[in-house]
C-alpha positions as CSV (number, residue, x, y, z in Angstrom):
1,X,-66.2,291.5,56.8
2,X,-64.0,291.8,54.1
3,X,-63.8,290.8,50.6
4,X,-62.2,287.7,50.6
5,X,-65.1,286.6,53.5
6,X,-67.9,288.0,51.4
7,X,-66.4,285.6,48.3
8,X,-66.0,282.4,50.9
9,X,-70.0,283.4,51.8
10,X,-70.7,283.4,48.4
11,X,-69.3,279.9,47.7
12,X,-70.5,278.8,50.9
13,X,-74.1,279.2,51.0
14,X,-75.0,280.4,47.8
15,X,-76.6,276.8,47.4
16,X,-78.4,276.6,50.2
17,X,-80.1,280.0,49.9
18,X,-81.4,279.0,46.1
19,X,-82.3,275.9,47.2
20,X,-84.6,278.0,50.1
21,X,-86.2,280.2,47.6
22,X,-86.7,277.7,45.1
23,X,-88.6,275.4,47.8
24,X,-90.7,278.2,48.8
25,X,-91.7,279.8,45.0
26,X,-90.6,277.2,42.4
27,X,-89.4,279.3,39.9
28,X,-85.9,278.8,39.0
29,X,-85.8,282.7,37.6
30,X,-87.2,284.6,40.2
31,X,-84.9,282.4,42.8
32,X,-82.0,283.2,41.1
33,X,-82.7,287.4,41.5
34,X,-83.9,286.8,45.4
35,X,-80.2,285.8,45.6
36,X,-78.7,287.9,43.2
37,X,-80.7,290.3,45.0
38,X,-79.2,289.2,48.8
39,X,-76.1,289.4,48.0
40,X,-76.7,292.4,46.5
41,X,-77.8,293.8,49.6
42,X,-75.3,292.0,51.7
43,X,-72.4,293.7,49.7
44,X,-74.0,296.8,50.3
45,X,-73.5,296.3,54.4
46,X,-70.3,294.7,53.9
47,X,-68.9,296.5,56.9
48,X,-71.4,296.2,59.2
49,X,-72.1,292.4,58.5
50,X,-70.3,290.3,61.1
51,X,-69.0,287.4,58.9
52,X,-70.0,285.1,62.3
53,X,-73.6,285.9,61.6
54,X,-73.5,286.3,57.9
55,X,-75.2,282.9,57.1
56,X,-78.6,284.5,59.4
57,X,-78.1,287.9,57.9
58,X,-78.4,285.6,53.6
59,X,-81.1,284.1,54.9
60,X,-83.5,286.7,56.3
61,X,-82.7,288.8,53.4
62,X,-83.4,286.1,51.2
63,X,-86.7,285.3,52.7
64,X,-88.1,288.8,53.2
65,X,-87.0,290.0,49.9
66,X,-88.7,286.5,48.4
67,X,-92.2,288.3,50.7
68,X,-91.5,291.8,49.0
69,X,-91.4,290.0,45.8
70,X,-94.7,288.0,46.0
71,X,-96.2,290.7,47.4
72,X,-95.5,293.1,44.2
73,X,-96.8,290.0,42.0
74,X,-100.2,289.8,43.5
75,X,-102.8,291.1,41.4
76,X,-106.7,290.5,41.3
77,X,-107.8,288.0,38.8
78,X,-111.2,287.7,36.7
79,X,-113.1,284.7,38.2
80,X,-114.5,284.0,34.7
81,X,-110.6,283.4,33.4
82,X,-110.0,280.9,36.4
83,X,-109.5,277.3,34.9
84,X,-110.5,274.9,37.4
85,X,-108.5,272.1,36.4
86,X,-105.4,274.3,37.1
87,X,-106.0,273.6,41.2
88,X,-107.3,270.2,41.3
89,X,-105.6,266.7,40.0
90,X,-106.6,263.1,39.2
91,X,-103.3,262.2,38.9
92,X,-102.0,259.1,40.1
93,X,-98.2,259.5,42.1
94,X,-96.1,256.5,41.6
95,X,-93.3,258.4,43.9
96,X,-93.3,259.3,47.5
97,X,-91.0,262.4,46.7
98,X,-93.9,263.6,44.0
99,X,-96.4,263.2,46.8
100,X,-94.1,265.2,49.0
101,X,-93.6,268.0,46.9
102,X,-96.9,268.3,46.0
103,X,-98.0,268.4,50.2
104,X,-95.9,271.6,50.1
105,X,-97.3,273.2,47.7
106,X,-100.5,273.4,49.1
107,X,-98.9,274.7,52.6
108,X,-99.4,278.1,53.3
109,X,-96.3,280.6,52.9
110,X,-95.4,280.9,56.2
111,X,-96.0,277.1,57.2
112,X,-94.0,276.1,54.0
113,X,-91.0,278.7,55.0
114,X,-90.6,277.5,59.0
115,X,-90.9,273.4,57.7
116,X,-88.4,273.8,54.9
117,X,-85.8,275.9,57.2
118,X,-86.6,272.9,59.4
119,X,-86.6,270.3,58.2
120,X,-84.6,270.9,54.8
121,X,-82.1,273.4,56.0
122,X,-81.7,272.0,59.6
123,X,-82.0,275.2,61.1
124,X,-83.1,275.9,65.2
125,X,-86.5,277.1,65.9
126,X,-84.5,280.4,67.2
127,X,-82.6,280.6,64.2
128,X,-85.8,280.0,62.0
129,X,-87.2,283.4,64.5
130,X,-84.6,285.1,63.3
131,X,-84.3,284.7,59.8
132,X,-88.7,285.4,59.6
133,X,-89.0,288.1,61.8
134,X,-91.6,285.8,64.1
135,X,-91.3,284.3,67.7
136,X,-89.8,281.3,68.5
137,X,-93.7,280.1,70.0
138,X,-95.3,281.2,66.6
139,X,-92.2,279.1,64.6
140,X,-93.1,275.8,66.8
141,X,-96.6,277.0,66.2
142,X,-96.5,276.9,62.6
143,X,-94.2,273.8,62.2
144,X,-96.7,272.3,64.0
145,X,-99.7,273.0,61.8
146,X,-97.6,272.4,58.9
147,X,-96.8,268.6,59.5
148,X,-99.9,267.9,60.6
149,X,-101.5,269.1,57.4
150,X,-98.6,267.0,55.7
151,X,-99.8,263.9,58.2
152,X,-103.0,264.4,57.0
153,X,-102.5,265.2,53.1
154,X,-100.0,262.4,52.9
155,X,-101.7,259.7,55.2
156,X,-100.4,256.5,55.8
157,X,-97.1,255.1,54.1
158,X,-98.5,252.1,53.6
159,X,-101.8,253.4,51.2
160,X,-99.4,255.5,49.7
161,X,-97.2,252.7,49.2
């Protein structure tokens, strides 16, 4: 690849990999580095990139430096500290996308990765294998389980409505 390819990548999908990350850990900061970071790494393979399959390459280095990341943020937390009003709501939504958003949230990681490169991103369930590590049976498998825990969080459009 060369550099005037790596720049056209960077225009290209530069959006689309943010708008990934930010999906997945909704925080505008730490989004921004997992890119920063990708491209960091892609300019580091620059010549052994294929510029066909560069798009695969942002995204799978996006998403398993976004893992590496959470991973190194876990910690243990004091169960006396834990506010229980932080995880649970009363809230009324007056907007579908609100209701949405918050569905996804309470996905798993892996569910909410494979339904937002899905369904958000338009991506193939082999391309979604690819960019995860994971099979393309465990990627149905997963999208699955994912929209029908969003069938069943969300429920009907009409009582929503």
């Amino acid at each position: 690849m060369t550099v005037d390819q790596y720049n056209e990548c960077v225009d290209k999908y530069s959006d689309n990999v943010y708008r990934f990350i930010l999906k997945n850990i909704r925080d505008e900061d730490k989004a921004k580095d997992v890119v920063q970071d990708s491209y960091e790494k892609l300019w580091l393979k620059i010549d052994s990139v294929s510029y066909n399959k560069v798009k695969s390459y942002l995204f799978s280095t996006a998403y398993h430096t976004m893992i590496d990341m959470i991973r190194r943020e876990k910690h243990s937390t004091d169960f006396e500290t834990i506010n229980p009003e932080q995880y649970s709501h009363n809230e009324q939504f007056n907007d579908i996308n609100d209701i949405l958003h918050e569905a996804i949230k309470r996905l798993p990681e892996i569910q909410r990765s494979v339904v937002l490169l899905r369904d958000y991103e338009g991506y193939s369930y082999n391309e979604i294998a690819e960019i995860t590590g994971l099979n393309e049976s465990q990627v149905k498998v997963y999208i699955f389980r994912a929209r029908t825990f969003l069938k069943n969080y969300i429920g009907s459009l009409e009582t929503v409505i």
